[in-house]
Kinemage of the C-alpha trace (Angstrom):
@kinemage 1
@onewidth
@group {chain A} dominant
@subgroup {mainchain}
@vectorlist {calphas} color= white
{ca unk a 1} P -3.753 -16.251 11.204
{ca unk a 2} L -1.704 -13.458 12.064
{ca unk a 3} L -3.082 -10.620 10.370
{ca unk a 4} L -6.462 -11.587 10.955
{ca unk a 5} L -6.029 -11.986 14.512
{ca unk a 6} L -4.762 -8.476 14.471
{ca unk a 7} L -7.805 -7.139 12.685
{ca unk a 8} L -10.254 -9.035 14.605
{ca unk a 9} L -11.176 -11.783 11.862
{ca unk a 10} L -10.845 -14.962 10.548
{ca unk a 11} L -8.774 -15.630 7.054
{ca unk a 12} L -8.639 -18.455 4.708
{ca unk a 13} L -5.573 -20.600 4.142
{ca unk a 14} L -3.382 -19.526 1.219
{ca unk a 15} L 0.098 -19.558 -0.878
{ca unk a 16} L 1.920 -16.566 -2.046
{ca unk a 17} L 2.980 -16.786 -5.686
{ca unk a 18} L 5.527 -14.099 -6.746
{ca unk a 19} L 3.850 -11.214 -5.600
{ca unk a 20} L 2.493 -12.394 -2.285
{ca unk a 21} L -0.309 -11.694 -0.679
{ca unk a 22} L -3.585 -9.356 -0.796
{ca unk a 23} L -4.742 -8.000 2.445
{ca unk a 24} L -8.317 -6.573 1.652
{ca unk a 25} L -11.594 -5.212 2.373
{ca unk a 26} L -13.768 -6.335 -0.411
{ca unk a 27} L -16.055 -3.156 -2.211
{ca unk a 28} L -18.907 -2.444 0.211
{ca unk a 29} L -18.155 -3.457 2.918
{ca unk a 30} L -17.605 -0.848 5.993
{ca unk a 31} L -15.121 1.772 5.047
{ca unk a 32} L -12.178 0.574 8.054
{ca unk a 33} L -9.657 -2.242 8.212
{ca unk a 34} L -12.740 -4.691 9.733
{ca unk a 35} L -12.544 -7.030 7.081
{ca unk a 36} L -9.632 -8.633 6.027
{ca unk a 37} L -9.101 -11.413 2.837
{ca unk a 38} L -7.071 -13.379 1.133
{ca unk a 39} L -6.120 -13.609 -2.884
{ca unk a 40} L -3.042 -14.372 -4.843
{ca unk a 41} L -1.821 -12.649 -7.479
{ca unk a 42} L -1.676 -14.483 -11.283
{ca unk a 43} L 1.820 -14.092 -13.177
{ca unk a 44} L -0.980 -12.998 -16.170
{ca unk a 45} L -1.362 -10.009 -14.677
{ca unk a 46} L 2.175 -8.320 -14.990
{ca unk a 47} L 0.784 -6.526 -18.392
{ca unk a 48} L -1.881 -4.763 -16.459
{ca unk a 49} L 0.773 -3.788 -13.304
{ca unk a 50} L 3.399 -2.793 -15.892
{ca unk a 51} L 0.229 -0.187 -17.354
{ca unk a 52} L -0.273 0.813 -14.092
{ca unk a 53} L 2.977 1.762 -12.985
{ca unk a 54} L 3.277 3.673 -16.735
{ca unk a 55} L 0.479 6.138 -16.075
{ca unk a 56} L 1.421 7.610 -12.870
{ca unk a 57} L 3.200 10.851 -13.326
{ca unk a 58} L 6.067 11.730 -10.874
{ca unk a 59} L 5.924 15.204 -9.602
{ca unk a 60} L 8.112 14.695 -6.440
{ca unk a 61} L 10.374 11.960 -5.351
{ca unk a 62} L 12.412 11.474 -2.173
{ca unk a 63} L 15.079 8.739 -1.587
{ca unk a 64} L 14.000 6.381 1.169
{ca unk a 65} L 16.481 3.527 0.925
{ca unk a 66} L 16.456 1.211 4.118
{ca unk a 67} L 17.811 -1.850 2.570
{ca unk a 68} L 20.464 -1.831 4.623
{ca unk a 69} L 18.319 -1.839 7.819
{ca unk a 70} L 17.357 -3.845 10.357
{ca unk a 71} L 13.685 -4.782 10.498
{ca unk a 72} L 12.827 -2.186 13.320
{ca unk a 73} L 14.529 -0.154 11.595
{ca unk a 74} L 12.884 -0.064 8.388
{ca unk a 75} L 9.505 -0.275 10.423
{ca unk a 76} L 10.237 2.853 12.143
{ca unk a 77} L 11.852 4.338 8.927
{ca unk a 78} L 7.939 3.551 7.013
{ca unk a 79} L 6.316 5.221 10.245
{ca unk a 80} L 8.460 8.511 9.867
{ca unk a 81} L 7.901 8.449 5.833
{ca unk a 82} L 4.274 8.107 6.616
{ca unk a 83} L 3.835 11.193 8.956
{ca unk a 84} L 5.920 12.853 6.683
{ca unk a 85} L 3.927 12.666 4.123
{ca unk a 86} L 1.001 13.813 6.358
{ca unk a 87} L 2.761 16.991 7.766
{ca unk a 88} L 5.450 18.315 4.745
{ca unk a 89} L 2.814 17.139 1.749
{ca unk a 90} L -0.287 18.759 3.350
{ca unk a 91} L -2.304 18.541 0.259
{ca unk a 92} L -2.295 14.413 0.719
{ca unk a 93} L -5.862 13.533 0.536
{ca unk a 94} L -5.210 9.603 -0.543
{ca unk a 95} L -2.167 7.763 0.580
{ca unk a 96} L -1.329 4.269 -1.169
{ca unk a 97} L 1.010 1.835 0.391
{ca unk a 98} L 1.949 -0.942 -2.338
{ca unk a 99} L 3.593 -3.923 -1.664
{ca unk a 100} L 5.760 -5.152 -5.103
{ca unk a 101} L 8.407 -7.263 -6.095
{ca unk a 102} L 8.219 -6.580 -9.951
{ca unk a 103} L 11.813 -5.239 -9.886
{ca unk a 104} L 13.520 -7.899 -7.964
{ca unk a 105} L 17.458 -8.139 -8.532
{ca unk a 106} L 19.708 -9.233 -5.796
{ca unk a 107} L 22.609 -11.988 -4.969
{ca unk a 108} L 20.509 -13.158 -2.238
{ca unk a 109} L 17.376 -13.893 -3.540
{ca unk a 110} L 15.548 -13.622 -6.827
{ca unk a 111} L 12.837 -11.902 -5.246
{ca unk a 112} L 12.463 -9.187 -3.352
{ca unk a 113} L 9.765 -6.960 -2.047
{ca unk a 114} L 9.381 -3.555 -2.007
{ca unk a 115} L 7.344 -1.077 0.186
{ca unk a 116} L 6.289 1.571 -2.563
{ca unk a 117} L 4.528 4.777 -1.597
{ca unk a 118} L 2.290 7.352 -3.368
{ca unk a 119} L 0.268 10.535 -1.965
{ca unk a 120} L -2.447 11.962 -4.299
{ca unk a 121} L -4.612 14.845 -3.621
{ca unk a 122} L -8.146 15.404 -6.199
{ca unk a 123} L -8.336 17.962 -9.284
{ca unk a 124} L -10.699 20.641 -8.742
{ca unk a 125} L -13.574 18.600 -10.811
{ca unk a 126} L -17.349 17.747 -9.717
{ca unk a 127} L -16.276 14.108 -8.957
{ca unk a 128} L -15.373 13.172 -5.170
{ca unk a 129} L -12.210 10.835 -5.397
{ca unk a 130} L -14.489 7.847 -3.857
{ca unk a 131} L -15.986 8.545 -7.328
{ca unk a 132} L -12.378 8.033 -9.109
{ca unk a 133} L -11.630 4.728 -6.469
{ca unk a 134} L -15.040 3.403 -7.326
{ca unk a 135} L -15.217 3.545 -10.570
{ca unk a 136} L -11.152 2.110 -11.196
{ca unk a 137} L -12.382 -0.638 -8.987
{ca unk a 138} L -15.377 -1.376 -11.271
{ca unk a 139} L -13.365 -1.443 -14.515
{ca unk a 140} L -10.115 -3.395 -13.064
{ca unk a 141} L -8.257 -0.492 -13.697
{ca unk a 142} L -6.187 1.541 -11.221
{ca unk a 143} L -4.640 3.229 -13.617
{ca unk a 144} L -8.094 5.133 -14.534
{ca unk a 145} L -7.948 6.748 -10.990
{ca unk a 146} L -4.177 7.570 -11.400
{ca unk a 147} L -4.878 9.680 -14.612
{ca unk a 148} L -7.656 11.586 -12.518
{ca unk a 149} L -6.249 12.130 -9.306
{ca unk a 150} L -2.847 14.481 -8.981
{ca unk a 151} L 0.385 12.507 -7.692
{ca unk a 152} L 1.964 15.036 -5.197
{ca unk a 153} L 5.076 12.110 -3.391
{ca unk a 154} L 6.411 9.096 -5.040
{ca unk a 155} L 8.859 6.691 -3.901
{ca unk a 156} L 8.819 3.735 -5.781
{ca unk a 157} L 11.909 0.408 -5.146
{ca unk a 158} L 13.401 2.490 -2.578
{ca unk a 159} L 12.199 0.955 0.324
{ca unk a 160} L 13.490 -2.821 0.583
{ca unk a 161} L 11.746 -4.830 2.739
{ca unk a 162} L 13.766 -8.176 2.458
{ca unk a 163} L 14.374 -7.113 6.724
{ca unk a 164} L 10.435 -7.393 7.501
{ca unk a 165} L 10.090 -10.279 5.286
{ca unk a 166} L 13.201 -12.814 5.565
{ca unk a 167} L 11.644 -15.716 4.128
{ca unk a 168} L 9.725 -14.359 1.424
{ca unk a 169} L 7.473 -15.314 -0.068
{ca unk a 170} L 7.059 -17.728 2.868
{ca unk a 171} L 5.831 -16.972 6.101
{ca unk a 172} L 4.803 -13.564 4.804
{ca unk a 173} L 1.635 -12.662 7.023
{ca unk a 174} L 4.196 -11.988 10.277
{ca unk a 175} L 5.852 -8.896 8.100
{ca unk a 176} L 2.500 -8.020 6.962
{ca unk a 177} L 1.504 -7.958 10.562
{ca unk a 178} L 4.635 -5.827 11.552
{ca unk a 179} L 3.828 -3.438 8.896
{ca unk a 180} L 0.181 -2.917 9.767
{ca unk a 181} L 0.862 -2.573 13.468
{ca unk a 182} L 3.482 0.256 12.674
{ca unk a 183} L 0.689 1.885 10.383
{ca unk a 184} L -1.858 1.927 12.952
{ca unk a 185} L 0.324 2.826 15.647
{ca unk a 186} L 1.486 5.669 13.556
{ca unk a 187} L -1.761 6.915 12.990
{ca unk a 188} L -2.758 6.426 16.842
{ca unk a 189} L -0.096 8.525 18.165
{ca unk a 190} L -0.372 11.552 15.751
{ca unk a 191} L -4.232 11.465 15.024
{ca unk a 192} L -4.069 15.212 14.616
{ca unk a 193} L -1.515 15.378 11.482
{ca unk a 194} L -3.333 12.830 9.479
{ca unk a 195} L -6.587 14.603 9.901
{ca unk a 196} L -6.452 16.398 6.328
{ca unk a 197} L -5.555 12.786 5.080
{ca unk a 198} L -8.770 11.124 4.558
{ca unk a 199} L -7.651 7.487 2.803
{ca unk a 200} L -4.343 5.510 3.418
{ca unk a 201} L -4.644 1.997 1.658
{ca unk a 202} L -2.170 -0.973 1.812
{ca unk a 203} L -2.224 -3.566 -0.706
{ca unk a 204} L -0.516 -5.638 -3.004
{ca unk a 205} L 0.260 -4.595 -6.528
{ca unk a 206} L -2.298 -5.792 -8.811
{ca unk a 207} L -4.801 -6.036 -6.418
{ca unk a 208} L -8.149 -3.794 -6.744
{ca unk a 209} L -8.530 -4.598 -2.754
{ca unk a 210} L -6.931 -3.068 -0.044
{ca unk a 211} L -6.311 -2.543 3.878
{ca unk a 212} L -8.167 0.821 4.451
{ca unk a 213} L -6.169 1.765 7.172
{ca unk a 214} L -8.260 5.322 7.163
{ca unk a 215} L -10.973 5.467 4.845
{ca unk a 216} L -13.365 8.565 5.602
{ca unk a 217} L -15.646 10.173 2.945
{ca unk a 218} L -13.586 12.458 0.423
């Protein structure tokens, strides 16, 4: 398969449902994009998302709209949004990349995903954020780290993705391979910027898995 080709391992068939895929490295295993999975997302879930998306609190937004782009265009538009969230936001500790398609409304298709995007940075308290992560991921609740950790960027259903992902939600691991390539390449070329960054996670809303695309002690 094509992401797991990319990342160097070997994925199970699957099926997207509405919200696609869940790229993942499953808790405890090594902290790097080394091992990759597989899981679908259950329509049952949309209560927990919806609770999720209602506890983060908005300090900063930016328009990103690239609907109208091409697909290298809207990969090279997610590469510049990600170093500039590494150079103008210095205070990023945590960057999460979320695919959704919860707010899906166009002539073309009914639905349509969405390449949402959220820098945090940690309170001044005793706990370490892997603390905050860890303990979200035990209790199946994201939204527990999102009250603890400060939101510093969010840009959520600006960036349409229906260019990276034509047939969605068929054929959905070749944009999921576009996206990670741009994400690493990103982070290849300007090592230096994203040094103060010390997690940037891709994943699937609704999923307590992710793509640690940098995951270093914090």
């Amino acid at each position: 398969m094509l992401a797991g080709r990319l990342l160097g391992v070997s994925l199970p068939a699957w099926r997207p449902l509405r919200a696609g895929l869940y790229a993942c490295t499953p808790r405890g295993g090594a902290p790097s994009a080394t091992t990759v999975g597989y899981k679908l997302l259950s329509l049952t879930q949309t209560d927990a998302t919806n609770a999720v998306q209602a506890k983060r609190k908005v300090k900063s937004r930016q328009k990103i709209n690239v609907g109208t782009m091409n697909e290298q265009q809207a990969l090279k538009k997610i590469q510049e949004t990600l170093l500039h969230l590494a150079t103008d936001y210095q205070a990023s500790e945590c960057i999460f990349m979320e695919i959704d398609t919860s707010v899906s409304n166009t002539n073309k298709k009914e639905i349509v995903p969405y390449l949402n995007l959220y820098a945090h940075s940690k309170p001044n308290t005793n706990m370490r954020l892997d603390e905050f992560i860890n303990t979200a991921i035990d209790q199946q609740d994201l939204g527990y780290m999102f009250d603890h950790i400060d939101l510093i960027f969010s840009s959520s259903f600006e960036m349409n993705l229906e260019s990276v992902y034509p047939h969605w939600p068929e054929a959905t691991e070749a944009g999921d391979e576009k996206i990670i390539n741009a994400l690493q390449e990103s982070l290849a070329q300007h090592k230096e910027k994203f040094q103060a960054v010390k997690k940037i996670y891709f994943y699937y809303l609704g999923s307590f898995e992710f793509v640690k695309l940098k995951d270093e002690p914090a």
